[in-house]
N, CA, C and O atoms as CSV, one atom per row, in Angstrom:
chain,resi,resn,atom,element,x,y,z
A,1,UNK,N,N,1.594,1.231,15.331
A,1,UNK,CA,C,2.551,0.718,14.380
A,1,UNK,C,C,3.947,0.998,14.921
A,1,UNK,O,O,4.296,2.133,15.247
A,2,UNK,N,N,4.756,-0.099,15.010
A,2,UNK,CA,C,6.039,-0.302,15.459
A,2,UNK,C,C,7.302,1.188,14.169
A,2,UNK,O,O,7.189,1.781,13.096
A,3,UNK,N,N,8.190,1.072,15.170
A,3,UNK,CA,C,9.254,1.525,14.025
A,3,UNK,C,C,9.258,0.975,13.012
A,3,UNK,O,O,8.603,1.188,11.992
A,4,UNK,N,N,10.350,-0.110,13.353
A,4,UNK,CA,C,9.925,-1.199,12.518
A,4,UNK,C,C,9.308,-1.414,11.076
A,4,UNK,O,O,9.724,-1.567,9.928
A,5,UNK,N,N,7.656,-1.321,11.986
A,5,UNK,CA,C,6.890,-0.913,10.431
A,5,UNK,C,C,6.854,0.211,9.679
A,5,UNK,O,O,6.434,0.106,8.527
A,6,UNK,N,N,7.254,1.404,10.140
A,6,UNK,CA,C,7.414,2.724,9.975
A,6,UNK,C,C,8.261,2.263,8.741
A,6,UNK,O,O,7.667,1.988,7.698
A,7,UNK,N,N,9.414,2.182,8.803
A,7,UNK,CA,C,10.877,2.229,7.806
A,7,UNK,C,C,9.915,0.960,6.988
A,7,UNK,O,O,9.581,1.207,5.829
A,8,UNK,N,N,9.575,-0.099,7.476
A,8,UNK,CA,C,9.020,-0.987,5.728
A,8,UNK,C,C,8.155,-0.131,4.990
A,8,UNK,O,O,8.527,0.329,3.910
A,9,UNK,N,N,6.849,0.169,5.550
A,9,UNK,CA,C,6.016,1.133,4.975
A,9,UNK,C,C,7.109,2.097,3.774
A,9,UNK,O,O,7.023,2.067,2.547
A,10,UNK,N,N,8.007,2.828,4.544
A,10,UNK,CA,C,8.757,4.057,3.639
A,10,UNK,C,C,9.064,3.311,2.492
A,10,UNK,O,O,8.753,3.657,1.353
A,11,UNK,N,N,9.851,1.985,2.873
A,11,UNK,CA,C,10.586,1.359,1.640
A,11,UNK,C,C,10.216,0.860,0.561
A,11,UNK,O,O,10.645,0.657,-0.574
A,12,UNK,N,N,8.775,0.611,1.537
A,12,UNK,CA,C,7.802,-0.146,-0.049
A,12,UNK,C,C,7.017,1.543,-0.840
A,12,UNK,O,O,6.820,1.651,-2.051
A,13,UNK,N,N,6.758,2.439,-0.018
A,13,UNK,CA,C,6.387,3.555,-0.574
A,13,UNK,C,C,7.848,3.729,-2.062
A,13,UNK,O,O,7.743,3.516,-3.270
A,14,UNK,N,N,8.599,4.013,-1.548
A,14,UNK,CA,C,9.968,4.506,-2.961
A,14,UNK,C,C,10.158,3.149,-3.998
A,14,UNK,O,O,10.528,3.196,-5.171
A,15,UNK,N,N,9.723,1.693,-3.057
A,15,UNK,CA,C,9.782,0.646,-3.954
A,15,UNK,C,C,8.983,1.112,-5.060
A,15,UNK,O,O,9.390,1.335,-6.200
A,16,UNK,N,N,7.636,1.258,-4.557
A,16,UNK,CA,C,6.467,1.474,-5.485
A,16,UNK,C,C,6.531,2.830,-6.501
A,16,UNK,O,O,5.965,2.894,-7.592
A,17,UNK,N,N,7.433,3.999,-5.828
A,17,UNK,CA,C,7.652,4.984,-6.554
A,17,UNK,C,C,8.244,4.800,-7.965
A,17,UNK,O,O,7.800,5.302,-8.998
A,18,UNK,N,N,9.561,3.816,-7.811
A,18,UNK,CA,C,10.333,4.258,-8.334
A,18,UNK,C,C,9.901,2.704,-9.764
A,18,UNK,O,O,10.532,2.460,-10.793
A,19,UNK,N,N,8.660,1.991,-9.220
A,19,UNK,CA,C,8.091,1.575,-10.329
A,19,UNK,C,C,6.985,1.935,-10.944
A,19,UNK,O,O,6.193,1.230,-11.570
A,20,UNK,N,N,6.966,3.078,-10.735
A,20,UNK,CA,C,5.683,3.861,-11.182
A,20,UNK,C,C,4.656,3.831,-10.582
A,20,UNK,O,O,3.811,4.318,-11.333
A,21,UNK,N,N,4.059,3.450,-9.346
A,21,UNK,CA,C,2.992,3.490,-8.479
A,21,UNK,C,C,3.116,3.854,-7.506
A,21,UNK,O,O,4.292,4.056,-7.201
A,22,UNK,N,N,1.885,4.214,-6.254
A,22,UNK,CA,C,1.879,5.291,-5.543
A,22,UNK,C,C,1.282,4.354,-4.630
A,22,UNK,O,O,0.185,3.877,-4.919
A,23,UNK,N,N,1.761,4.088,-3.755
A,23,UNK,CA,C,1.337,3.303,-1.980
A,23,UNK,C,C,0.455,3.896,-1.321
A,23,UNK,O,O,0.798,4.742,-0.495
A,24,UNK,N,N,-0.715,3.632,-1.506
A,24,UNK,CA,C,-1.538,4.722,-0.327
A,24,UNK,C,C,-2.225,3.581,0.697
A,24,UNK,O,O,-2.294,2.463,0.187
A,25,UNK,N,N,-2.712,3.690,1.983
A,25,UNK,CA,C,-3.798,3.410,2.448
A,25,UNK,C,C,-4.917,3.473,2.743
A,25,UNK,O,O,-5.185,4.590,3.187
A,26,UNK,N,N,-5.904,2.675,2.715
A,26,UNK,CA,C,-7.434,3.111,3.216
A,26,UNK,C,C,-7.374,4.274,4.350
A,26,UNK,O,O,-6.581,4.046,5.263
A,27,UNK,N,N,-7.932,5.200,4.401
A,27,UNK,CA,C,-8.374,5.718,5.448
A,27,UNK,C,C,-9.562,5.672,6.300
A,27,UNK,O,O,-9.979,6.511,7.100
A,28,UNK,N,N,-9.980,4.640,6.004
A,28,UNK,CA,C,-11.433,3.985,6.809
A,28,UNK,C,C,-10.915,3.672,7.783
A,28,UNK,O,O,-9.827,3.097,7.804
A,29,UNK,N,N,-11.814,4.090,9.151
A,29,UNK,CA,C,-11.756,4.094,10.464
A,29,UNK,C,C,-12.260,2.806,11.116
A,29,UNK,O,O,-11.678,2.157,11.985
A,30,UNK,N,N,-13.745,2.480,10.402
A,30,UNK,CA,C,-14.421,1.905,11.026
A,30,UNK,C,C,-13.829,0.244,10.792
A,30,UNK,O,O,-13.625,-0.008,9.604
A,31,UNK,N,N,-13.554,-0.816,11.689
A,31,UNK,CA,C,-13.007,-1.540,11.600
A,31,UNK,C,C,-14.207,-2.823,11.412
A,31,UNK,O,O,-13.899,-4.000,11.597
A,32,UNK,N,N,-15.492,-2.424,11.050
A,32,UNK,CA,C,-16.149,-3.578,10.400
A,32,UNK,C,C,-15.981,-2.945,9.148
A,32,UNK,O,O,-16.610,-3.807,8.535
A,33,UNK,N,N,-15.691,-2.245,8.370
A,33,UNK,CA,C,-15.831,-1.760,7.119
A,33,UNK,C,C,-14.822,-2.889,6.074
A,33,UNK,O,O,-13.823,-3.498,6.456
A,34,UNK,N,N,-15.313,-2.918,4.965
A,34,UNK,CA,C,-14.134,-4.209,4.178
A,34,UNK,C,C,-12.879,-3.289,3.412
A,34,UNK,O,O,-12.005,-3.820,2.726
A,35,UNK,N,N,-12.962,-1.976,3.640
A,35,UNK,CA,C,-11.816,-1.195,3.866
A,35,UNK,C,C,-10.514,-0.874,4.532
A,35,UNK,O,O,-9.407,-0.425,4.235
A,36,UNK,N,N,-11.223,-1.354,5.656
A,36,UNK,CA,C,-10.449,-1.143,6.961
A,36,UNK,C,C,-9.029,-1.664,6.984
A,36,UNK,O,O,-9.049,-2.894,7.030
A,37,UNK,N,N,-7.439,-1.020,6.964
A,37,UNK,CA,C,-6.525,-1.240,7.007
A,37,UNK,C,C,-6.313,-1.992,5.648
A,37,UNK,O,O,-5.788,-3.104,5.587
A,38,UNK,N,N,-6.611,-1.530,4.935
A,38,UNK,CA,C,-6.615,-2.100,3.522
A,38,UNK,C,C,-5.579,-1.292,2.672
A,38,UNK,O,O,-5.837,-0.096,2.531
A,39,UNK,N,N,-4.059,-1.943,1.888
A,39,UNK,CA,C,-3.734,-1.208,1.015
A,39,UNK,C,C,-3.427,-0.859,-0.393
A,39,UNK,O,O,-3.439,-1.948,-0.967
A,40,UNK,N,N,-3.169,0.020,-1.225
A,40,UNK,CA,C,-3.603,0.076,-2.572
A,40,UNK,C,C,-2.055,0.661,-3.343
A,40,UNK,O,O,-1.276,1.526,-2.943
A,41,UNK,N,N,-2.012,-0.162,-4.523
A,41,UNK,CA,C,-1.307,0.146,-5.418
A,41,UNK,C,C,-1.742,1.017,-6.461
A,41,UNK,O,O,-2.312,0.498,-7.420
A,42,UNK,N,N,-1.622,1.889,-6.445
A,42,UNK,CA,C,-2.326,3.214,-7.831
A,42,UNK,C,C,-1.471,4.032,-8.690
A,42,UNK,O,O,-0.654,4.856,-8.280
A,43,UNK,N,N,-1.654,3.817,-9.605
A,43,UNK,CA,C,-1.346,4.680,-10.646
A,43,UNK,C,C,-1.664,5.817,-10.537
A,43,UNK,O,O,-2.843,6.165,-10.473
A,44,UNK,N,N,-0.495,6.761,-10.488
A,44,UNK,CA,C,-0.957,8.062,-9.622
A,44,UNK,C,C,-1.126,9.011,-11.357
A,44,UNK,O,O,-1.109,10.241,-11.302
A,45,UNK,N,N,-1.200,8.665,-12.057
A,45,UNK,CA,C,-1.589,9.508,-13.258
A,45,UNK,C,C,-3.222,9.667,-13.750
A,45,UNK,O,O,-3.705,10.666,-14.282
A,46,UNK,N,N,-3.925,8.405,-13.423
A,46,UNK,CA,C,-4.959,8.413,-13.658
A,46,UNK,C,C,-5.647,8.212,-12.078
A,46,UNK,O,O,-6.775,8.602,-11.777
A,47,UNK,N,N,-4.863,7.638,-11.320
A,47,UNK,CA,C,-5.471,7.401,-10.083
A,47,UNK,C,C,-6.082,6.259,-10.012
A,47,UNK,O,O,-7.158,6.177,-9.419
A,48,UNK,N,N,-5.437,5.066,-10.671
A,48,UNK,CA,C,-5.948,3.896,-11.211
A,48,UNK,C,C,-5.280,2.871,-9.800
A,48,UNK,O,O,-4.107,2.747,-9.450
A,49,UNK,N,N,-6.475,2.275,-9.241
A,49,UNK,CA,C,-6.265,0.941,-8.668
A,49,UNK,C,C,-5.287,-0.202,-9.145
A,49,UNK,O,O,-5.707,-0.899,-10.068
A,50,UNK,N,N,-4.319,-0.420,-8.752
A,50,UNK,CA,C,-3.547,-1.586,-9.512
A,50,UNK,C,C,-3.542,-2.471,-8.674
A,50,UNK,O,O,-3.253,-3.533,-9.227
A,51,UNK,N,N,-3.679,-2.567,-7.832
A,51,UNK,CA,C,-3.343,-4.063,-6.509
A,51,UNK,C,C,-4.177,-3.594,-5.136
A,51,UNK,O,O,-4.018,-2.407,-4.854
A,52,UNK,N,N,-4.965,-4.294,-4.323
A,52,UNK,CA,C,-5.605,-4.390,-3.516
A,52,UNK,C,C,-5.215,-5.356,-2.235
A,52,UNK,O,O,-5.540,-6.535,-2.091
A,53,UNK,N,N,-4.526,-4.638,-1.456
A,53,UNK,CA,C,-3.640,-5.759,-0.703
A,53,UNK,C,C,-4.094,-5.897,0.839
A,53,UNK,O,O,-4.192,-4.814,1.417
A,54,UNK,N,N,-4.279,-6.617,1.318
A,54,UNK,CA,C,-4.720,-6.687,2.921
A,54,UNK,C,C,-3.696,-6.148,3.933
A,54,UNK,O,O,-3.994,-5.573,4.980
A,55,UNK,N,N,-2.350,-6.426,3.457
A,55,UNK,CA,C,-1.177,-5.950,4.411
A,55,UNK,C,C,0.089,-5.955,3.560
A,55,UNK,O,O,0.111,-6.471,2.442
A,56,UNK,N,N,1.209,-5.325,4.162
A,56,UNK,CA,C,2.429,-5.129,3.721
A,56,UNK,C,C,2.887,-6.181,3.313
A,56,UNK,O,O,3.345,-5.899,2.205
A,57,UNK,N,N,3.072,-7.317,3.523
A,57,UNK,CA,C,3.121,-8.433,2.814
A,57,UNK,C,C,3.144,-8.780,1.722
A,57,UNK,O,O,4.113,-9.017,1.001
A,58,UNK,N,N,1.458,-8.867,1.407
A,58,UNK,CA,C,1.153,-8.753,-0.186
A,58,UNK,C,C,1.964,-7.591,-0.672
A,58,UNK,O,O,2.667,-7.878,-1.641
A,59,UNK,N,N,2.059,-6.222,-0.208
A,59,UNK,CA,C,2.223,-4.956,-1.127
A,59,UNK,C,C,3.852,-5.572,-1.398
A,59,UNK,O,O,3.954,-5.781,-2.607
A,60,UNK,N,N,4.772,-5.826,-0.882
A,60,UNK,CA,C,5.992,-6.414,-0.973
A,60,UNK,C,C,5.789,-7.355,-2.224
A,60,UNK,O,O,6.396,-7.145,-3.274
A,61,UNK,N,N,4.777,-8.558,-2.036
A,61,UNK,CA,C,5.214,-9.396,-2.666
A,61,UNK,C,C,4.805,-8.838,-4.584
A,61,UNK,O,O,5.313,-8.988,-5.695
A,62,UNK,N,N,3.852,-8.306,-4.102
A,62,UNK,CA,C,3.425,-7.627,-5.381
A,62,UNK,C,C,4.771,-6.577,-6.184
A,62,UNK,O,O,5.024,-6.579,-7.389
A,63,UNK,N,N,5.273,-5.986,-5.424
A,63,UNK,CA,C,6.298,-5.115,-5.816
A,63,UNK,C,C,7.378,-5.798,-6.260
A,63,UNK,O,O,7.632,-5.407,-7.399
A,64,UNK,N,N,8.377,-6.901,-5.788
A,64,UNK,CA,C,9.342,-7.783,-5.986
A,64,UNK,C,C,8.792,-8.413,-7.239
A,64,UNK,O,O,9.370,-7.920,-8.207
A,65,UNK,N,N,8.048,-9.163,-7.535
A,65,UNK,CA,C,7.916,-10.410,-8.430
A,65,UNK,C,C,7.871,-9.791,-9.871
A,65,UNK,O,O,7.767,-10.524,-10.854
């Protein structure tokens, strides 16, 4: 992962903070898994799934709209 992606990653992490959700990623290794590089919007109070996103992209577009 580029710089680059480094600093979006951060931005959408405090995006997501500062609307009440918590940016995490899959930590699945295995790259046939339907996990794999997969990321999640959660409600860090209950630990609740809110968005299921394939890439930073979606997690952006999900966060903005």
């Amino acid at each position: 992962m580029g710089e680059q992606e480094k600093s979006r990653e951060g931005r959408l992490r405090r995006l997501a903070e500062r609307r009440g959700y918590a940016l995490r990623k899959s930590r699945e290794r295995d790259p046939r898994s339907i996990d794999y590089g997969r990321w999640y919007l959660v409600e860090p109070s209950h630990n609740y799934v809110v968005a299921n996103c394939e890439n930073l992209d979606q997690v952006e577009a999900r966060l903005t709209r």
